[in-house]
Backbone and ligand atoms as CSV (ligand in chain L), in Angstrom:
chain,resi,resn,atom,element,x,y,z
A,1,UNK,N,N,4.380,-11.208,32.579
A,1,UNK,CA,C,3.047,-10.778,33.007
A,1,UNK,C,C,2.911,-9.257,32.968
A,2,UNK,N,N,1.776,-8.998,32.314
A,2,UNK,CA,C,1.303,-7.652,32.351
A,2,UNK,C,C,0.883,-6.832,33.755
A,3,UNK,N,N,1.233,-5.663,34.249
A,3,UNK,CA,C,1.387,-5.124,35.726
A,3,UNK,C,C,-0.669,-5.115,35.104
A,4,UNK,N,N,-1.362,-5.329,36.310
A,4,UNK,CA,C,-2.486,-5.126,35.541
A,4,UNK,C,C,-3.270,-3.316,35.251
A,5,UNK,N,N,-3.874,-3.547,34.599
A,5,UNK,CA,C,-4.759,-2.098,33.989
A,5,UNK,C,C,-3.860,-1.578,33.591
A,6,UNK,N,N,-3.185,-2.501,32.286
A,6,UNK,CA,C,-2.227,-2.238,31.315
A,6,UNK,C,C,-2.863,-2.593,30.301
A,7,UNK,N,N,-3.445,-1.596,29.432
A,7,UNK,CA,C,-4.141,-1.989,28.416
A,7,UNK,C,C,-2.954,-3.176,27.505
A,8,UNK,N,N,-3.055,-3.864,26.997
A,8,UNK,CA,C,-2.189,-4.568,25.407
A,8,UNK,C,C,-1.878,-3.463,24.485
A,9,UNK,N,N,-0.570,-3.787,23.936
A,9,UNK,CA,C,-0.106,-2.266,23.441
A,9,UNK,C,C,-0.477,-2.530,22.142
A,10,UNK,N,N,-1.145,-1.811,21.401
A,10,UNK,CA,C,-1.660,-2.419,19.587
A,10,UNK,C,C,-1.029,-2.062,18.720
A,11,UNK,N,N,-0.046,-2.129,17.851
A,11,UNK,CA,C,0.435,-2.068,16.766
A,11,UNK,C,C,-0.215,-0.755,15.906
A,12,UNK,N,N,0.944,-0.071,15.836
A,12,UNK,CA,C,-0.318,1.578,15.161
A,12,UNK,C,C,-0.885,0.892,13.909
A,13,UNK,N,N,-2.230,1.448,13.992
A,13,UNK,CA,C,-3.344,0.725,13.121
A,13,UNK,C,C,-3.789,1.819,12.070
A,14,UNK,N,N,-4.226,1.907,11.339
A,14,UNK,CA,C,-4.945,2.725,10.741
A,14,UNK,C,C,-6.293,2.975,10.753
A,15,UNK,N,N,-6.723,4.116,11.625
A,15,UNK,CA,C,-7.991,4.737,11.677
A,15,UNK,C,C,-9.086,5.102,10.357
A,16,UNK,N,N,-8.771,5.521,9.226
A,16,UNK,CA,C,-9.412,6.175,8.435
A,16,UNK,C,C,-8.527,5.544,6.877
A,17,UNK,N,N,-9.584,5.748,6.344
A,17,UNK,CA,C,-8.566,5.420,4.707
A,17,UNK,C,C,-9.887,6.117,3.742
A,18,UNK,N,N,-9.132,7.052,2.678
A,18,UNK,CA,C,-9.479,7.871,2.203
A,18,UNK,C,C,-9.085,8.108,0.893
A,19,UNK,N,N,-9.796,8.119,-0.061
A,19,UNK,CA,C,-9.234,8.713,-1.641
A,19,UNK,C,C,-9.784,9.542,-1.943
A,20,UNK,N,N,-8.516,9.947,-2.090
A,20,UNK,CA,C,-8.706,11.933,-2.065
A,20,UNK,C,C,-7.829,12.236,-3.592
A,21,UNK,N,N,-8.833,12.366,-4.739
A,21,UNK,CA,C,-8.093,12.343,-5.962
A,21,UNK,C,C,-7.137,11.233,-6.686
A,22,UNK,N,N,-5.946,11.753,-6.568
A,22,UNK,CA,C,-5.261,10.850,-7.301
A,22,UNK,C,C,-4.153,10.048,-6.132
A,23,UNK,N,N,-4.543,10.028,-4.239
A,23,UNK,CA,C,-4.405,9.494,-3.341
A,23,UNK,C,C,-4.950,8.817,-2.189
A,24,UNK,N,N,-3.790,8.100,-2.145
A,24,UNK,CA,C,-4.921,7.452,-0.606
A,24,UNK,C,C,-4.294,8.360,0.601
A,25,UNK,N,N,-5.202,8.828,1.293
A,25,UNK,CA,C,-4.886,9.435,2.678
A,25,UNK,C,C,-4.945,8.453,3.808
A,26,UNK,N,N,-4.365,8.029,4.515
A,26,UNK,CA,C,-4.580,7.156,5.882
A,26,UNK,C,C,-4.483,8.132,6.893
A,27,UNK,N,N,-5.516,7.938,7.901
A,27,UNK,CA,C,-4.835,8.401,9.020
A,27,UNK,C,C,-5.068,7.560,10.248
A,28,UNK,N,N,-3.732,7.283,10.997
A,28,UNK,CA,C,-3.220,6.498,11.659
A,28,UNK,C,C,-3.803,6.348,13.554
A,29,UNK,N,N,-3.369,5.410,14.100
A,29,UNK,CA,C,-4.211,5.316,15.429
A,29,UNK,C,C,-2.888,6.297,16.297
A,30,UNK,N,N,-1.708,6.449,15.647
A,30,UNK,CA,C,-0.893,7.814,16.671
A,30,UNK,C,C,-1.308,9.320,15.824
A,31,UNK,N,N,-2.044,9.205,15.154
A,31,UNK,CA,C,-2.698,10.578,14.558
A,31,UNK,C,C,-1.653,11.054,13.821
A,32,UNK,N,N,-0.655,10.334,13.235
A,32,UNK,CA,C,-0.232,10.313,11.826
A,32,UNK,C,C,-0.834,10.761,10.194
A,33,UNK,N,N,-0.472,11.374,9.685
A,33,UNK,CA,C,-1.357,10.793,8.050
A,33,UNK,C,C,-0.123,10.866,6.968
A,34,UNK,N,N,-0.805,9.697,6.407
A,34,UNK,CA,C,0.531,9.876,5.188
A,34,UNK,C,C,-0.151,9.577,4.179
A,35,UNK,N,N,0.379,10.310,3.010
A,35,UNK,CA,C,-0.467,10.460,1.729
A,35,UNK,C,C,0.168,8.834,0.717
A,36,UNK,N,N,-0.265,8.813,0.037
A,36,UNK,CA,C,0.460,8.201,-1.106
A,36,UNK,C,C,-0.344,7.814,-2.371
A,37,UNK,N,N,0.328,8.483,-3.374
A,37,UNK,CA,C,-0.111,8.107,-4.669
A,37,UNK,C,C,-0.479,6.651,-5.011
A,38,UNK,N,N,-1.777,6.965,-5.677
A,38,UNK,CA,C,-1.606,5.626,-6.340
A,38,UNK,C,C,-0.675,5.049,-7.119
A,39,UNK,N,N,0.175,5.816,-7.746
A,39,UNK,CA,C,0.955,5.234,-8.819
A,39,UNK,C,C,2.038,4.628,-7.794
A,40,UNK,N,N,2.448,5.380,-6.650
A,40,UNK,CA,C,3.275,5.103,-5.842
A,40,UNK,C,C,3.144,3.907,-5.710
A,41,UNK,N,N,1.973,3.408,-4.891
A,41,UNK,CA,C,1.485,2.262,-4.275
A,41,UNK,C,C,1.521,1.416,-5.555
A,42,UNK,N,N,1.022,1.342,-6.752
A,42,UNK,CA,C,0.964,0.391,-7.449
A,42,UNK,C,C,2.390,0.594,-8.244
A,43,UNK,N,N,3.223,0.989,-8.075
A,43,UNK,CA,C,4.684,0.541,-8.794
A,43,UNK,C,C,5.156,0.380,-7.466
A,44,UNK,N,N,5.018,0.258,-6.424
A,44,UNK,CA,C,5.512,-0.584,-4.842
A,44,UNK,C,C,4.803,-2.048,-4.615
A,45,UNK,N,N,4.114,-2.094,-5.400
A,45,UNK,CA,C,3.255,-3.360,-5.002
A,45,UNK,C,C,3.958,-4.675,-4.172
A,46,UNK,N,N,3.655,-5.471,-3.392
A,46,UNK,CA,C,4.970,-5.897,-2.317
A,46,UNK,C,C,4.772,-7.210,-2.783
A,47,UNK,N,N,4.343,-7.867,-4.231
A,47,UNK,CA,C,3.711,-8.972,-4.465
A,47,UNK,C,C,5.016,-9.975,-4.858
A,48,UNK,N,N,5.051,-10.589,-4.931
A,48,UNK,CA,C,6.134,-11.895,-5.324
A,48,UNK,C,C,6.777,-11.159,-7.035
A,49,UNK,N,N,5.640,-11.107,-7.580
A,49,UNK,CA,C,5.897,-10.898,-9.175
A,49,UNK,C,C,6.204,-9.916,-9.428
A,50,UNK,N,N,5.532,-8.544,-8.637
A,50,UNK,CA,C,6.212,-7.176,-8.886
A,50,UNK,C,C,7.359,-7.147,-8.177
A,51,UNK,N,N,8.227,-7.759,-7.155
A,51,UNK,CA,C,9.279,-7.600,-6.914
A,51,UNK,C,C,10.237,-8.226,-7.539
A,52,UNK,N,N,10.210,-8.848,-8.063
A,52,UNK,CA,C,11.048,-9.741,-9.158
A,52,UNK,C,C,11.170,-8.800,-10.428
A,53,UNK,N,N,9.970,-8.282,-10.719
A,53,UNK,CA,C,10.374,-7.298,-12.204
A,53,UNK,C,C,10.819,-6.138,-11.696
A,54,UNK,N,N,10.979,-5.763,-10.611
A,54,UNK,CA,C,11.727,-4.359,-10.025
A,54,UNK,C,C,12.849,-4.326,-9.740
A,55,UNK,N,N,13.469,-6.223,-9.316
A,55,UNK,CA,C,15.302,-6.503,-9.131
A,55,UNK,C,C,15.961,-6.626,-10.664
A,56,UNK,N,N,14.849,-6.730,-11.542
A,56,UNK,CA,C,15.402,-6.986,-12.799
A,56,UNK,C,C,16.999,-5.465,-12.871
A,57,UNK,N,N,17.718,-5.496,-13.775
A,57,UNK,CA,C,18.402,-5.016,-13.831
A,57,UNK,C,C,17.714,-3.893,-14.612
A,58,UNK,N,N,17.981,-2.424,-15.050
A,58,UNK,CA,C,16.881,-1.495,-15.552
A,58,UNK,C,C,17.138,-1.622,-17.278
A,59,UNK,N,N,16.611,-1.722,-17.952
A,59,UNK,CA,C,16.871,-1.544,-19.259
A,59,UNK,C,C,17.608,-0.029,-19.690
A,60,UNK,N,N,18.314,-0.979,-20.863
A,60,UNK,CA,C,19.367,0.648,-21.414
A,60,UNK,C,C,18.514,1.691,-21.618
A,61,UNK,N,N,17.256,1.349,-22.293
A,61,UNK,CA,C,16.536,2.476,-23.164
A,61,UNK,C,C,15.012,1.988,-21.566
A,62,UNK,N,N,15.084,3.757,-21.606
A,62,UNK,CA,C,13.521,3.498,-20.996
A,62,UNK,C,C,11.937,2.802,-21.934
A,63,UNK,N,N,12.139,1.977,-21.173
A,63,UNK,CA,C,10.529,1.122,-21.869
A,63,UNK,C,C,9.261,1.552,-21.224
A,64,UNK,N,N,8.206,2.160,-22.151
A,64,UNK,CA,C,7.233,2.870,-21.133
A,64,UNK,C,C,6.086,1.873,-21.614
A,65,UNK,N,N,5.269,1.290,-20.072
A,65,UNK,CA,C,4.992,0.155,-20.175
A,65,UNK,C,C,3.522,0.673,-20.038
A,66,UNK,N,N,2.714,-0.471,-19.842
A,66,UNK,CA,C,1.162,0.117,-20.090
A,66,UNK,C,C,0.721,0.446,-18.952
A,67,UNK,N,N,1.171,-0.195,-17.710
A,67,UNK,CA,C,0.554,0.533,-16.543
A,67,UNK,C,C,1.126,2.016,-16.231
A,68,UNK,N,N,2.453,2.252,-16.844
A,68,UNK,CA,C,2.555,3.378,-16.807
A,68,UNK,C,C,2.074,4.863,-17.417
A,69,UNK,N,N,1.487,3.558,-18.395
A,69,UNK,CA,C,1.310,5.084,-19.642
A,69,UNK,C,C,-0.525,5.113,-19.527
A,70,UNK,N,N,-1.078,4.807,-18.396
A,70,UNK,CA,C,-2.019,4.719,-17.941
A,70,UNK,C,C,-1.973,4.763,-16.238
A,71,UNK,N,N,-2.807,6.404,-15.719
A,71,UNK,CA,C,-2.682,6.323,-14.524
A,71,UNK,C,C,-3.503,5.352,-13.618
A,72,UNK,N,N,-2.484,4.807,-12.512
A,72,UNK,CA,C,-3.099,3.607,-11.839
A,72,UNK,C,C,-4.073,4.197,-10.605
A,73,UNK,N,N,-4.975,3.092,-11.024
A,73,UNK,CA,C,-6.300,3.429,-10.164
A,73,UNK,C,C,-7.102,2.058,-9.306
A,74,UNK,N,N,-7.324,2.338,-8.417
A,74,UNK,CA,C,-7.542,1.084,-7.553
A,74,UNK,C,C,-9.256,0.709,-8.123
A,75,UNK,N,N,-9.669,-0.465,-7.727
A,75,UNK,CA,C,-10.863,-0.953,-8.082
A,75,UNK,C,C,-11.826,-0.564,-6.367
A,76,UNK,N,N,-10.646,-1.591,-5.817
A,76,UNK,CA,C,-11.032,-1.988,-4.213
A,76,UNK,C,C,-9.630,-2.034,-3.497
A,77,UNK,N,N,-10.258,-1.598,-2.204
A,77,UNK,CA,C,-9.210,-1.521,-1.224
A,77,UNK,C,C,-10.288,-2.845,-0.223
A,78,UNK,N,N,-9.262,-3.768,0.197
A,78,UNK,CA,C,-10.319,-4.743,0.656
A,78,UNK,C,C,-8.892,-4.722,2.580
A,79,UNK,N,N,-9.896,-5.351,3.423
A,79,UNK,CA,C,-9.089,-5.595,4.607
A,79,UNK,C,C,-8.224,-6.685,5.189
A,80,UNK,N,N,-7.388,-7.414,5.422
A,80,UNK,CA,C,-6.937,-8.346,4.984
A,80,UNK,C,C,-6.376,-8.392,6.714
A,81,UNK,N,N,-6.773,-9.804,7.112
A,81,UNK,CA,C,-7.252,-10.049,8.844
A,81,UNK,C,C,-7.175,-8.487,9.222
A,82,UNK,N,N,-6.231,-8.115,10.145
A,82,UNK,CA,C,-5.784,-7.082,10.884
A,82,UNK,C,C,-4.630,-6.539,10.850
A,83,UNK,N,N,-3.923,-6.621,9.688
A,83,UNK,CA,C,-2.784,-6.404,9.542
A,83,UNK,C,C,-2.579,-5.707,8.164
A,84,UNK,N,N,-3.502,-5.733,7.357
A,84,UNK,CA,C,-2.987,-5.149,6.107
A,84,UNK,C,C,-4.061,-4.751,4.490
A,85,UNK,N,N,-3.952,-4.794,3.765
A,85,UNK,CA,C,-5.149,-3.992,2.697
A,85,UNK,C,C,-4.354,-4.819,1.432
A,86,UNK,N,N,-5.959,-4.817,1.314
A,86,UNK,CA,C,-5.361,-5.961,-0.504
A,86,UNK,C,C,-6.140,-4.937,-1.491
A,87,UNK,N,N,-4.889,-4.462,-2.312
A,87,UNK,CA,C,-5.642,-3.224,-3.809
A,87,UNK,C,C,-6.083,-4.066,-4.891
A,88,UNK,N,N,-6.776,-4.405,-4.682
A,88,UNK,CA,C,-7.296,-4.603,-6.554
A,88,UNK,C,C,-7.286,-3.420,-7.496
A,89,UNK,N,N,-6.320,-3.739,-8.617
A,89,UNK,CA,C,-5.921,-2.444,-9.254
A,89,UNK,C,C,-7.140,-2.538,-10.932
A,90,UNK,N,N,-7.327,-1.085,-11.456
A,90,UNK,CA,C,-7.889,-1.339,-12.314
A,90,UNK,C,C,-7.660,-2.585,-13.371
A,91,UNK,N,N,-6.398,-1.851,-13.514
A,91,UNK,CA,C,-5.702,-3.277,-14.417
A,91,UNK,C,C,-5.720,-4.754,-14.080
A,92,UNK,N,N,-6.141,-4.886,-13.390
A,92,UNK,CA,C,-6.927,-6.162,-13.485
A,92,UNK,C,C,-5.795,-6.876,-11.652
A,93,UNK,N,N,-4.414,-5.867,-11.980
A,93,UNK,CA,C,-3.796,-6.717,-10.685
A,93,UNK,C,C,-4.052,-6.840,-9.605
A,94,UNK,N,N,-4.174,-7.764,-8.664
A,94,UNK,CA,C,-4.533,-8.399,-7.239
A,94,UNK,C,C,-3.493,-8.750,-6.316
A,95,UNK,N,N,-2.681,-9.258,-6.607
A,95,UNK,CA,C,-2.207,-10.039,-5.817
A,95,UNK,C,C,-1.382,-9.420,-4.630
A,96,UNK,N,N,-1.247,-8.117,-4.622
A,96,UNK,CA,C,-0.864,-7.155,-3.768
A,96,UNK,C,C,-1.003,-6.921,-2.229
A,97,UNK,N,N,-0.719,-7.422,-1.301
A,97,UNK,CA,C,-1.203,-7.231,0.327
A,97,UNK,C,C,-0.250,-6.173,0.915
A,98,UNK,N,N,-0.622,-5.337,1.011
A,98,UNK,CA,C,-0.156,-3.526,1.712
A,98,UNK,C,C,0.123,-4.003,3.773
A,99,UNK,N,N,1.199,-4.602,3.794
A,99,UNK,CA,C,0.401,-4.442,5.185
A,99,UNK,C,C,1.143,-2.744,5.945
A,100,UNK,N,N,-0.311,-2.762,7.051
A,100,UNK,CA,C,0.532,-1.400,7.587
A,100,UNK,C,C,1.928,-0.941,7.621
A,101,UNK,N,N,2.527,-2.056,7.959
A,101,UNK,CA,C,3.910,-1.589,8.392
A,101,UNK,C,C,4.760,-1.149,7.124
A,102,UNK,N,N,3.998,-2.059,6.024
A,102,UNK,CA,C,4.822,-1.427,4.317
A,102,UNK,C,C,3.921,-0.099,4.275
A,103,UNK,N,N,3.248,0.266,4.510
A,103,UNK,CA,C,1.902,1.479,4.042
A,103,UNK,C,C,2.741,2.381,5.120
A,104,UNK,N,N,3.386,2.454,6.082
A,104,UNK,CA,C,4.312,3.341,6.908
A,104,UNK,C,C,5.459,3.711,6.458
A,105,UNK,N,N,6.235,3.053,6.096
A,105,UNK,CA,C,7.410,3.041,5.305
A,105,UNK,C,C,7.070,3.706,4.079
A,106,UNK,N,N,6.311,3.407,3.191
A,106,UNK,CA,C,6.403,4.065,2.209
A,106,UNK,C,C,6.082,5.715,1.915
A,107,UNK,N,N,5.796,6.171,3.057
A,107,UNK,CA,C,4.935,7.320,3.723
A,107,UNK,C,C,5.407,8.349,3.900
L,1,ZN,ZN,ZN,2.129,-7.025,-7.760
């Protein structure tokens, strides 16, 4: 039991979200901000399929692939319940859910 006129303690949230050039700026409910590239965010993508091609083992010869050789740019940043942000990337990819606690870490 909560002693009372104890507010519920909330999970640091993100206040603000911002693209600022070639980043997203967040700034956070402990008055945090952490920048991060898009390219960042979209070669982090936390999706089933992009993590599987990232355990791959690295190729001998660097292969420069099309999302790379094209800077990544979001379509939509959408809200996803209360916990996290879904990028729809130009390139057509979706399937991506950012939740805060990965959007901290990567920060
Ligand atoms: Zn992905």
């Amino acid at each position: 039991m909560n002693p009372p006129n104890t507010p519920p303690t909330r999970p640091v949230h993100p206040l603000q979200l911002a693209a600022e050039g070639d980043d997203l700026v967040i700034v956070w409910s402990d008055s945090t901000r952490t920048t991060l590239s898009w390219s960042k965010l979209r070669k982090n993508c936390p999706c089933a399929g992009c993590r599987a091609e990232r355990e791959k083992p690295a190729p001998l010869l660097p292969i420069i692939q099309l999302e790379e050789a094209q800077p990544a740019r979001p379509k939509s940043i959408d809200p996803v319940g209360r916990y996290a942000y879904q990028i729809k990337w130009a390139d057509g990819h979706d399937s991506g859910i950012y939740s805060f606690e990965y959007l901290r870490s990567l920060g």
